[in-house]
C-alpha positions in Angstrom: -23.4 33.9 -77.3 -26.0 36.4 -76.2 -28.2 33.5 -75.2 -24.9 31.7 -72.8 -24.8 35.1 -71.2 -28.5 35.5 -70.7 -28.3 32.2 -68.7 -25.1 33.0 -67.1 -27.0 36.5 -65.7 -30.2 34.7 -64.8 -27.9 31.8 -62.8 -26.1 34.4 -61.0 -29.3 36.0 -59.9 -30.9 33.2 -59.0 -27.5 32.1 -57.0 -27.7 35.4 -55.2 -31.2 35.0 -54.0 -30.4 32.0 -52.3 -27.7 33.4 -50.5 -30.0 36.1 -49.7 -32.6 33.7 -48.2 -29.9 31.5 -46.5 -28.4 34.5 -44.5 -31.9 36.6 -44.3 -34.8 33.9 -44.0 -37.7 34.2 -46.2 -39.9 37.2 -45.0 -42.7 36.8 -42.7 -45.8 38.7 -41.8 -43.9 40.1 -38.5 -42.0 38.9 -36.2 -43.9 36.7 -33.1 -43.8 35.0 -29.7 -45.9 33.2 -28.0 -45.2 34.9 -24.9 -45.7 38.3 -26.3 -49.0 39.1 -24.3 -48.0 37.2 -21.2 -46.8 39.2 -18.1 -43.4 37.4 -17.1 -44.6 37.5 -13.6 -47.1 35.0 -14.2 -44.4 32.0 -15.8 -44.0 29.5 -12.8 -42.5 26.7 -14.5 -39.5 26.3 -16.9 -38.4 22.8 -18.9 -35.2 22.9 -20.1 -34.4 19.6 -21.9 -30.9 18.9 -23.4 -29.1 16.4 -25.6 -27.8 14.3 -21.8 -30.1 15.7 -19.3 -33.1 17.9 -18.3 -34.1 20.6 -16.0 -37.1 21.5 -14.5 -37.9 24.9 -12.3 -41.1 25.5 -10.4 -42.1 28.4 -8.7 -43.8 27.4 -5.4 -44.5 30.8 -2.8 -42.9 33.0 -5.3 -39.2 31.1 -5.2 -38.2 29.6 -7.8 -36.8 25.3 -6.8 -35.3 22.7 -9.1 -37.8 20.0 -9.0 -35.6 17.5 -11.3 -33.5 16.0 -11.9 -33.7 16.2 -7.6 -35.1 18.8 -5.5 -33.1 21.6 -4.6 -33.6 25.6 -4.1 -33.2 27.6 -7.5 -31.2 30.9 -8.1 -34.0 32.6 -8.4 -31.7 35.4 -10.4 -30.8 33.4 -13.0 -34.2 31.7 -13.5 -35.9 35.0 -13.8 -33.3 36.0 -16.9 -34.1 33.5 -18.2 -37.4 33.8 -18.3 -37.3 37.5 -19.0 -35.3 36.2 -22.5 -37.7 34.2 -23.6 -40.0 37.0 -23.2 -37.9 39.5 -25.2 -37.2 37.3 -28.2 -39.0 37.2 -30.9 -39.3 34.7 -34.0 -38.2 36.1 -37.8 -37.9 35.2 -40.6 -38.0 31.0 -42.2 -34.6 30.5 -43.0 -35.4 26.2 -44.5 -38.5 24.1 -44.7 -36.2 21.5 -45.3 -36.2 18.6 -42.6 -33.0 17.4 -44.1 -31.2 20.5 -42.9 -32.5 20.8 -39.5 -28.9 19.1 -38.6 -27.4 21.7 -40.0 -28.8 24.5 -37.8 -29.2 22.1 -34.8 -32.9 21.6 -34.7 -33.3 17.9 -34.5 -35.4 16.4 -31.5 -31.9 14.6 -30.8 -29.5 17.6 -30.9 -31.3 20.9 -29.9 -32.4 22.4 -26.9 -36.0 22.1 -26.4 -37.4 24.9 -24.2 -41.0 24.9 -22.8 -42.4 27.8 -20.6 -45.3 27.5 -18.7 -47.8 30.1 -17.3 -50.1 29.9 -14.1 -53.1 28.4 -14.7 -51.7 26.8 -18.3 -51.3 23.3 -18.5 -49.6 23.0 -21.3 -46.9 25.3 -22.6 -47.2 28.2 -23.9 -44.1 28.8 -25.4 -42.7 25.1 -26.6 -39.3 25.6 -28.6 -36.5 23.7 -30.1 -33.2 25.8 -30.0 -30.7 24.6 -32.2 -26.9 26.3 -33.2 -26.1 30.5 -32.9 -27.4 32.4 -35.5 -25.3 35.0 -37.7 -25.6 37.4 -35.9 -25.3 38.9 -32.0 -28.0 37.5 -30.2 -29.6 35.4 -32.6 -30.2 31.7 -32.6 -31.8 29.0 -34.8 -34.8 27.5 -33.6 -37.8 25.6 -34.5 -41.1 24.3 -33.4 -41.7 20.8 -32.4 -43.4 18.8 -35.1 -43.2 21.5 -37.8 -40.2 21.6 -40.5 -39.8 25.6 -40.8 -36.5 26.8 -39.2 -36.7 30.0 -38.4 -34.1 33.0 -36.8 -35.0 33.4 -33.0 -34.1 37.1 -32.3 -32.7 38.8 -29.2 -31.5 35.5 -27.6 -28.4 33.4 -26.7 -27.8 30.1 -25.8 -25.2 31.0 -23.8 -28.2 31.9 -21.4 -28.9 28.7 -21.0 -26.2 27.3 -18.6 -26.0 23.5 -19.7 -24.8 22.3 -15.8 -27.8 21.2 -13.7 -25.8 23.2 -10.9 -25.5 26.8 -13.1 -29.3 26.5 -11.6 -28.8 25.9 -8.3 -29.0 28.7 -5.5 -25.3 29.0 -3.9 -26.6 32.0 -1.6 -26.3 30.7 1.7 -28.9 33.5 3.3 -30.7 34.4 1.0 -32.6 36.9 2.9 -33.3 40.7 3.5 -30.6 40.9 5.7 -31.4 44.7 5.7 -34.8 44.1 7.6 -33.2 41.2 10.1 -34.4 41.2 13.4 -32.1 39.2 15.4 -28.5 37.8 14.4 -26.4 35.5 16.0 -23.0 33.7 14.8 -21.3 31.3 16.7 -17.7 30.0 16.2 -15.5 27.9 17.8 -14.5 30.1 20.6 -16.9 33.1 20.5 -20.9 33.8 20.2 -21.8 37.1 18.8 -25.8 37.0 19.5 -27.7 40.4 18.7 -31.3 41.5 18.5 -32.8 44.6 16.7 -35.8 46.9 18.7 -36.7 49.5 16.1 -33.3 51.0 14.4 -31.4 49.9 18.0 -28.8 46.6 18.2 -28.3 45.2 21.2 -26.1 42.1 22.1 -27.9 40.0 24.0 -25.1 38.7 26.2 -25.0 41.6 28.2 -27.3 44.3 26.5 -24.9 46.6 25.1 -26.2 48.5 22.3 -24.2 48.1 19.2 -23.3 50.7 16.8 -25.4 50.1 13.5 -22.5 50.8 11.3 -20.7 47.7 12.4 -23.8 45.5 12.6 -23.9 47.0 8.9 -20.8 45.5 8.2 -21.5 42.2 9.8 -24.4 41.5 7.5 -22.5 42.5 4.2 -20.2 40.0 4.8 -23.3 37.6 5.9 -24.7 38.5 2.6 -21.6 37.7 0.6 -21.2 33.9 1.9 -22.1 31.7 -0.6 -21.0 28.4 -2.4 -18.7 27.9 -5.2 -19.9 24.6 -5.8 -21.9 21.7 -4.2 -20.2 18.2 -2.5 -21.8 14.7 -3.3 -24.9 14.0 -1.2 -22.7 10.8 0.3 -20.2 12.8 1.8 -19.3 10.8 4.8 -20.5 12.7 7.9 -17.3 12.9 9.7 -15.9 14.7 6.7 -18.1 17.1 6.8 -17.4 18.6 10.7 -20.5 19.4 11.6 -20.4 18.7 15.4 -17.4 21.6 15.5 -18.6 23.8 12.8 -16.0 27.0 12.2 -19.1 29.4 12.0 -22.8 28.3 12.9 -25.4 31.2 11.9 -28.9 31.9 12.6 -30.5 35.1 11.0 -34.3 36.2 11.5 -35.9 38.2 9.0 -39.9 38.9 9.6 -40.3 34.9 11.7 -38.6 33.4 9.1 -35.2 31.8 10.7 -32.6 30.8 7.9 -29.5 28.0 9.6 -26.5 27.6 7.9 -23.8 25.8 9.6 -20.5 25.6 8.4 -17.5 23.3 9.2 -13.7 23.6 9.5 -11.5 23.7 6.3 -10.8 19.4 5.7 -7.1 18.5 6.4 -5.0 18.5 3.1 -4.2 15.1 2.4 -1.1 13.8 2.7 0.8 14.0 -1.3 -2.7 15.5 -2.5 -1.7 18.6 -4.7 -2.3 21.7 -3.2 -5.6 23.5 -3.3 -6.7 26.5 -1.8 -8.8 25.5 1.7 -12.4 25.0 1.5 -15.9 24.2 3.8 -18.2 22.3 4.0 -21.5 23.9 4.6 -25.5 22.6 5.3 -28.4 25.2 5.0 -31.7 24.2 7.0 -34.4 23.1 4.5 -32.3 22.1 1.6 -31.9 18.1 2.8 -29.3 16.5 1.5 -27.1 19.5 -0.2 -24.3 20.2 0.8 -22.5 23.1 -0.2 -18.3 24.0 -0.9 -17.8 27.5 0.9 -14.3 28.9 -0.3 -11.9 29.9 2.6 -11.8 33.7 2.3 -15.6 34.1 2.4 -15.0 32.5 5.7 -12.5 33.8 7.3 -13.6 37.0 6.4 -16.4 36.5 9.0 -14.1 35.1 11.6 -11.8 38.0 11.4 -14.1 40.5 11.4 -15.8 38.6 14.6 -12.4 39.6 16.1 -13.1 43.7 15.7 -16.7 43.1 18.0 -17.1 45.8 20.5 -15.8 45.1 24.1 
């Protein structure tokens, strides 16, 4: 009897340092990144692979663009989060050295996200990663390294971060300038030009040289600064849909030489037994060929009304 129990104890014991190890991971030496003595600065290239598609961001002249699956600008914003998390994490503790469970956490070459950072001047990555399931905890994740059978606990890092649409990636600012520091404005819609140009901290429309108070200029360029996209139109959108040649609001915006376009057409005609939708745009940015952007209504008709309150 005293023996059964002896094995019963030393069962349970054993059965509770498994479940110990399963939830905990198996110590390490200390917790690690690769990343750890790299400025964040100094990343200019991201590889984001996942189970359908990939994504790769460049930084070229300190912006970040979307170099594939097609070329496109990048929000920088979101890039440089992202970036900034895979700085901040760290790898724990080995939770298997099983291969036979990596499905189980989400670490197979076929399921997980595999995550490579690259620094200037680095050819390879320094930071390669497979990111596999949430962990069991806030801000923890499952991840492994390619070609090795340890999974370990990432720390301090979501997956949520990484936004699996190729367009979460995308820059939807349509100026995405210092519109603080412009130099010269001018908006055109279909029956008014506002065009204005700064000399020191003094506005003046160019039309006929009135100097315009800075508070309303002010205002203009918040609600210059708010346009932006909601989503982005099939790059074979027929031309006449797009109303181009009678944009609603056609803008030009200098900030230190550099002259950012964005031309915006009239909402599209609902059609007939379509349900109904709130209107939208369609808008072009100089520079990004072949992108063309979905404005929602309000952002523009907020312009064109406030175009309205312009000083005699």
């Amino acid at each position: 009897m005293k023996k059964i129990s002896l094995m019963l104890a030393v069962f349970a014991f054993l059965l509770g340092i498994s479940i110990f190890l399963l939830i905990k991971g198996k110590p390490t030496a200390k917790n690690f990144n690769p990343l750890d003595n790299i400025d964040v600065a100094k990343v200019d290239k991201i590889v984001l692979s996942f189970p359908a598609f990939s994504v790769t961001l460049e930084k070229e002249n300190q912006a970040w663009k979307l170099t594939s699956p097609f070329k496109d600008a990048a929000d920088g914003a979101v890039v440089d989060r992202i970036a900034a998390e895979f700085k901040g994490m760290t790898v724990g503790s080995v939770i298997s050295e099983n291969k036979g469970k990596h499905g189980q956490f989400g670490v197979e070459d076929k399921t997980a996200i595999h995550a490579q950072v690259f620094v200037e001047g680095k050819k390879s990555p320094t930071l390669d990663l497979l990111i596999g399931k949430e962990g069991p905890s806030y801000m923890t994740a499952y991840v492994r390294f390619p070609g090795q059978n340890m999974v370990y606990i990432g720390n301090g890092f979501s997956t949520y971060t990484l936004q699996q649409s190729t367009d979460s990636y995308r820059l939807k600012k349509m100026l995405p300038l210092d519109l603080a520091v412009a130099t010269s404005i001018k908006v055109a819609g279909s029956n008014t030009t506002f065009d204005l140009s700064r000399t020191s901290a003094t506005w003046t429309r160019s039309s006929d040289g009135k100097t315009i108070e800075t508070g309303w200029v002010d205002s203009l360029k918040n609600k210059l600064n708010a346009l932006q996209a909601s989503q982005f139109a099939p790059a074979d959108t027929p031309e006449k849909d797009l109303g181009f040649l009678k944009p609603a609001l056609d803008i030009s915006v200098v900030v230190s030489s550099t002259v950012s376009h964005v031309v915006i057409g009239p909402a599209p005609a609902a059609k007939k037994g379509a349900p109904s939708t709130p209107p939208t745009h369609y808008g072009r940015v100089d520079g990004r060929a072949g992108v063309i952007l979905v404005i929602p209504d309000y952002y523009v008709k907020d312009i064109q009304d406030f175009l309205k309150t312009a000083p005699k």
